[in-house]
N, C-alpha and C positions, 0 to 999 in steps of 0.2 A: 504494500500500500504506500502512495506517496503523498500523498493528502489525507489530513483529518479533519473534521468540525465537528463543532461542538456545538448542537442549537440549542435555543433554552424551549423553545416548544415545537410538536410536532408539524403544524404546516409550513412554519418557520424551516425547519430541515427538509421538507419537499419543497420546497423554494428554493434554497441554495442547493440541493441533489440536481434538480433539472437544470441550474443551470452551470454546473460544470458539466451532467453529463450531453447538452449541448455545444459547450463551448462556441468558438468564433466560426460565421459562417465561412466557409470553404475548407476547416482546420480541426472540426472536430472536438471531442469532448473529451473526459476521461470514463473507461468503465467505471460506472458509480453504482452504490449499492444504498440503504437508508434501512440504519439498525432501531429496533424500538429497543429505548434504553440500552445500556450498557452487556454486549454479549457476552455469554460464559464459555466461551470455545473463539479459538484464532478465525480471522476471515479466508475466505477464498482466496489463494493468491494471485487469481488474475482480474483482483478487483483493486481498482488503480486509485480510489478518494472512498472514504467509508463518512457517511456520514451519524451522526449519534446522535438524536432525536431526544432529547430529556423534557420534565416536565416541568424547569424549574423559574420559570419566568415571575410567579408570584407567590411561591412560600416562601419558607423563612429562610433567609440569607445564611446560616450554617448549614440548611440541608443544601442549599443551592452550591456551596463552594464545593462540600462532599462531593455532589455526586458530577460536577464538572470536572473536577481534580482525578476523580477516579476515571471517568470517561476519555480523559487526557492521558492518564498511565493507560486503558487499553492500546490507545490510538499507536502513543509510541511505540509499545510494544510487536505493534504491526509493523513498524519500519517505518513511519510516516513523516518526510522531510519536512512538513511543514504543517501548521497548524491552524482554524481560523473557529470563531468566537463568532455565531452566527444569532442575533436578535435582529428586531422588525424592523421595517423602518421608517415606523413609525415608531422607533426607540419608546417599546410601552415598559415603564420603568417610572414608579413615584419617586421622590427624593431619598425615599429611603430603601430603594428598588435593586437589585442585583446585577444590572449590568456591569457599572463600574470595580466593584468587590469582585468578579466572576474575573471580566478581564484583566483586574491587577494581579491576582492569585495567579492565575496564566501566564503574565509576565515575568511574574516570580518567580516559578518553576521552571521556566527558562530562562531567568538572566538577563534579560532584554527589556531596553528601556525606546521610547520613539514608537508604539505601537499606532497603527494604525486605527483611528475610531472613525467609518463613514456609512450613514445608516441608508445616504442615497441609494436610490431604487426610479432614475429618471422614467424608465419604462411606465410607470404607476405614477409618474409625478412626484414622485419626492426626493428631493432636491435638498444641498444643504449649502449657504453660503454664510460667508464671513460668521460661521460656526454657528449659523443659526438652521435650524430644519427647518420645508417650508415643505406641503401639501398644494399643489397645484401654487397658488399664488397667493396662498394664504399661509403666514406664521402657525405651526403645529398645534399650538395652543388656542388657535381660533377656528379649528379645523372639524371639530367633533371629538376631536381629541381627548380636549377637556374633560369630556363625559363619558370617558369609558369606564367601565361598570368594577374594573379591575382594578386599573392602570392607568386612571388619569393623567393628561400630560399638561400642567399649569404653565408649562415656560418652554419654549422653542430656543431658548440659548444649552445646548446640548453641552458647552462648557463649561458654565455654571453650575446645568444640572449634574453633571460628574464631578465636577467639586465637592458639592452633596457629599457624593458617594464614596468615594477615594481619600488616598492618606495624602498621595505627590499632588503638584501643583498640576494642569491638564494643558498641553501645548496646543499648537492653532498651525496648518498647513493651508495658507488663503489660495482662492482661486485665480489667479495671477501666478503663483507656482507651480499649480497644478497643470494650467491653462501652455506653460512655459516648455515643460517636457519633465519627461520620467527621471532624467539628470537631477532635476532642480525639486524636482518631491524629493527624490532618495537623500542630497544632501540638508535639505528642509528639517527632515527625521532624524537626518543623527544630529542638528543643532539641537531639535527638541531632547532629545538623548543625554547631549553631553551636560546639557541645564537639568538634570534629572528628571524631565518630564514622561511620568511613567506611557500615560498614553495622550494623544494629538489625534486633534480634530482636523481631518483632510475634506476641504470642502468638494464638493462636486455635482456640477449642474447637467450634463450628459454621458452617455457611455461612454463617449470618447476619454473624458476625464477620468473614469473609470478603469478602464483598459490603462491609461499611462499610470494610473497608481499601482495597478497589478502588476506591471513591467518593474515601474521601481522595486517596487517589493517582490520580485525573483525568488532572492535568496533569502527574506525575511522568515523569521521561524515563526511567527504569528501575526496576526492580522484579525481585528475583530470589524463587524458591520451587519447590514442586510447581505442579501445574495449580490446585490448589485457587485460589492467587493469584488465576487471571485468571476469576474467577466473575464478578465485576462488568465488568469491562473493556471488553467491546462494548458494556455497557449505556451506558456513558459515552461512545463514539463514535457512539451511535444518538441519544443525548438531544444530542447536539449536530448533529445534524443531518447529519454527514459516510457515514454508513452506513447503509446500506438494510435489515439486519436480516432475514435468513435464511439457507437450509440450502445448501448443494448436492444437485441428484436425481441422486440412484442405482436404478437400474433391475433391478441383479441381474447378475452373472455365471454361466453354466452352465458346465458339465463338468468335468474329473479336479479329486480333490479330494486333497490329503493334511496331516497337522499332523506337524510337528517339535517334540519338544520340551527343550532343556539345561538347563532353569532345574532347580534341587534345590530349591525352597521347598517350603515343607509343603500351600502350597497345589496346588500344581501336580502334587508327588506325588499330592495326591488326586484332582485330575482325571481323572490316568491312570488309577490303582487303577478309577473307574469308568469311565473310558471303554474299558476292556479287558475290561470284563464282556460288554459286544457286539460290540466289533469288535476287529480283529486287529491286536496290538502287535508289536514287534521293539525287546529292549531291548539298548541299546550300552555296553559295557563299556569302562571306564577302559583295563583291561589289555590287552584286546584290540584297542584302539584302538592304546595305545603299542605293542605287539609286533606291528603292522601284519596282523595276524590276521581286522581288520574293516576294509573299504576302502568308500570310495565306489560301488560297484557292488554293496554288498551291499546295502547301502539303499535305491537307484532298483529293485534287483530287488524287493522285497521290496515296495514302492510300489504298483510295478507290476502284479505279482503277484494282489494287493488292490484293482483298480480297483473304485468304486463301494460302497467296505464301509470306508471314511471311515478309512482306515489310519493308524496312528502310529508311528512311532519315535521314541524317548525315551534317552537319556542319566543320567536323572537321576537322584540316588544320596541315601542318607541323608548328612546330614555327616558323619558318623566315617568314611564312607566312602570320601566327596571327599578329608579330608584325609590320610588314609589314601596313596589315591594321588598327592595333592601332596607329602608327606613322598618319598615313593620318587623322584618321577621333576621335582617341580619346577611351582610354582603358575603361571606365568605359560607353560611349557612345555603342560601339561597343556590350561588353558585356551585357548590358541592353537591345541592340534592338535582339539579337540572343535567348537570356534568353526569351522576349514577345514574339518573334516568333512561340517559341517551344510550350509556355505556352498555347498559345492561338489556338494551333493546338492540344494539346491534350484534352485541355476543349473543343470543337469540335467532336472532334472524340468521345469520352467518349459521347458527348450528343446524339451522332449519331451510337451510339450500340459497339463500340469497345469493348472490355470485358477482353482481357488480353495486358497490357500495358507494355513494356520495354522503358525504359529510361539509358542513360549511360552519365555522370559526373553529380560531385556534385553540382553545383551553377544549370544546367539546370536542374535537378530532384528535386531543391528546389523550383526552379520558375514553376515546372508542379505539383509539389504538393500543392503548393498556389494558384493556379489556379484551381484548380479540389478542392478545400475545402473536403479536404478527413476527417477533425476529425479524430476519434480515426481508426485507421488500427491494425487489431490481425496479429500476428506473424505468418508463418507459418512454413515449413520446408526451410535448408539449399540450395541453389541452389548450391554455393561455398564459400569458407573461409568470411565470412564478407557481405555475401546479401540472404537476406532470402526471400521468397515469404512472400508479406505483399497483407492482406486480406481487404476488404471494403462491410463487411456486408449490410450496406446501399444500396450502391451503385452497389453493385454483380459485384465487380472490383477487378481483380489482379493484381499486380505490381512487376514488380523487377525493384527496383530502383539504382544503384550501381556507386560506384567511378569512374575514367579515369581507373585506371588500376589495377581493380579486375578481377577475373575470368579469363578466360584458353580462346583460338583463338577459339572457338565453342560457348562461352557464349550462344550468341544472341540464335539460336538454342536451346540451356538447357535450359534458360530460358524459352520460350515458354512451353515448356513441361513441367518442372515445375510448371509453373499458372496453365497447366490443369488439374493437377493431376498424370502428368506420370514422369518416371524414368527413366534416360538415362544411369544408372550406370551399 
């Protein structure tokens, strides 16, 4: 293996998974693989970037260092020359949130100071300058951000906010160096370096910017971001000669199909909104979840019920709504019993022949991927910018598993077609 990462949640790792194992068009990717949780046996060795999928984006910051720390000792023990620290980017992280502690510990264990911090994801609009993140054209914290049900984001100064979090002072790589060439980032980083700046903000407004950060960083032993980061990345283990440069084939999954969906984004609300103009929804109520009114069996009924008419059940609420029910009954209470619900209704369905699986947000597609003990998942093709079809050889199970607000008002739909093997383009 010559790449490792370390995501702190699940669709966050089939985010960066697809796009090493796409890489640069004409140039190829690396065989990429996407482990749930940390494995207890070595990887295949003709898997070339392993990715480690954890769930640690909002418990407590000692479990969160554990179990990255220890996913970083499998990584190397693969052989992995290089390492990267994959969160959203939509850097979802309170002040007193995990990213900064995660990526310093990372630094620590290997020695290395000038780390890259760029959560840009241009493809999605997100964008970071003069070390502030910005969502389309609006600052992070004006963005709906604000309101996330987790991980509110109060402040778009991504500097600040890792001051927060960290012990060292947080360096700054402006877009004018970036903009300059891969030269002038690389020496950028060791200034930040030599001032003891554990990790630095690299700003970055396109992929192009992107790609020259990757290049500078070649030989960097880590690198933390969104997926945006590792745009260049294989290109740098192909041009050295270490990697072969392609895709994994996928062939298609048939039969029972169903999509879950918890995430409240605005995007996702629209999904639904259209995917329920043709086919049959069932939507789960906060209150009727807590007064145990709606149980696990209403949901595989309901599935079931609907074979073949590409069914969904949805959880997701406006935010006045969510927090509505977090005020009454408790954020982390609330979130836990919606996350079992789902969990425990796709390990169900799965045992009971489903075959291609859609899931939409991050925390509920970590808790259905813990639930289904899916191990190692092969990469497959792109559905859209940032969620790939991921394969379960074992198990003869497809998945697209994907953030609040990935993918285009038809997802749900392209999705399915995708796990089969078909194309909607």
């Amino acid at each position: 293996m010559l790449l490792g990462v370390i995501a702190d949640d699940f669709t966050g790792a089939s985010d960066i998974a697809n796009t090493l194992a796409k890489g640069l068009p004409g140039q190829g990717g690396l065989a990429t693989w996407q482990f749930t949780g940390i494995p207890e046996r070595d990887a295949a060795p003709d898997i070339e970037a392993g990715v480690i999928s954890l769930k640690s984006r909002s418990i407590p910051r000692k479990d969160a260092l554990h179990s990255s720390l220890e996913a970083f000792r499998w990584l190397k023990e693969q052989g992995c020359r290089q390492f990267v620290f994959k969160y959203c980017s939509t850097f979802d992280s309170t002040s007193e949130g995990n990213i900064g502690p995660v990526a310093e510990a990372l630094a620590n264990a290997l020695g290395v100071k000038g780390v890259v911090v760029c959560p840009a994801f241009p493809t999605m609009k997100r964008t970071v300058y003069q070390g502030h993140l910005f969502v389309g054209d609006k600052l992070l914290n004006e963005s709906g951000m604000q309101n996330h049900p987790l991980t509110p984001m109060t402040d778009a100064n991504i500097r600040r906010w890792l001051r927060l979090q960290t012990a060292s002072e947080v360096g700054h790589v402006p877009a004018s160096l970036v903009r300059e060439s891969a030269g002038a980032i690389a020496a950028a980083l060791r200034s930040c370096a030599d001032r003891g700046e554990t990790l630095a903000i690299v700003d970055a407004l396109a992929d192009d910017d992107l790609i020259r950060i990757g290049r500078a960083c070649a030989d960097a032993p880590l690198l933390t971001g969104g997926s945006g980061i590792a745009l260049g990345l294989a290109a740098n283990f192909i041009a050295k000669g270490v990697a072969r440069g392609g895709r994994n084939h996928f062939a298609g999954v048939s039969g029972a199909e169903a999509i879950l969906a918890g995430s409240c984004s605005g995007m996702t609300r629209r999904q639904i909104d259209v995917h329920m103009r043709k086919h049959p929804a069932m939507t789960v109520s906060v209150e009727d979840v807590m007064s145990g009114r709606t149980v696990t069996n209403d949901l595989v009924a309901f599935i079931k019920a609907n074979h073949g008419k590409a069914p969904l059940v949805y959880s997701s609420a406006a935010p006045q709504d969510v927090a509505a029910a977090q005020a009454r009954y408790g954020r982390e209470i609330v979130s836990d019993r919606l996350e079992g619900l789902f969990a425990e209704t796709a390990r169900r369905l799965v045992d009971d022949g489903i075959r291609r699986l859609v899931v939409a947000g991050g925390e509920t597609s970590g808790a259905v991927a813990q639930a289904l003990d899916l191990g190692g998942l092969m990469i497959g093709p792109e559905i859209c910018p940032g969620v790939p079809v991921l394969a379960s050889r074992e198990k003869g199970l497809a998945l697209a598993l994907k953030s609040g607000n990935f993918g285009g008002e038809n997802f749900f739909e392209e999705a399915l077609a995708a796990l089969a093997g078909e194309s909607r383009s």
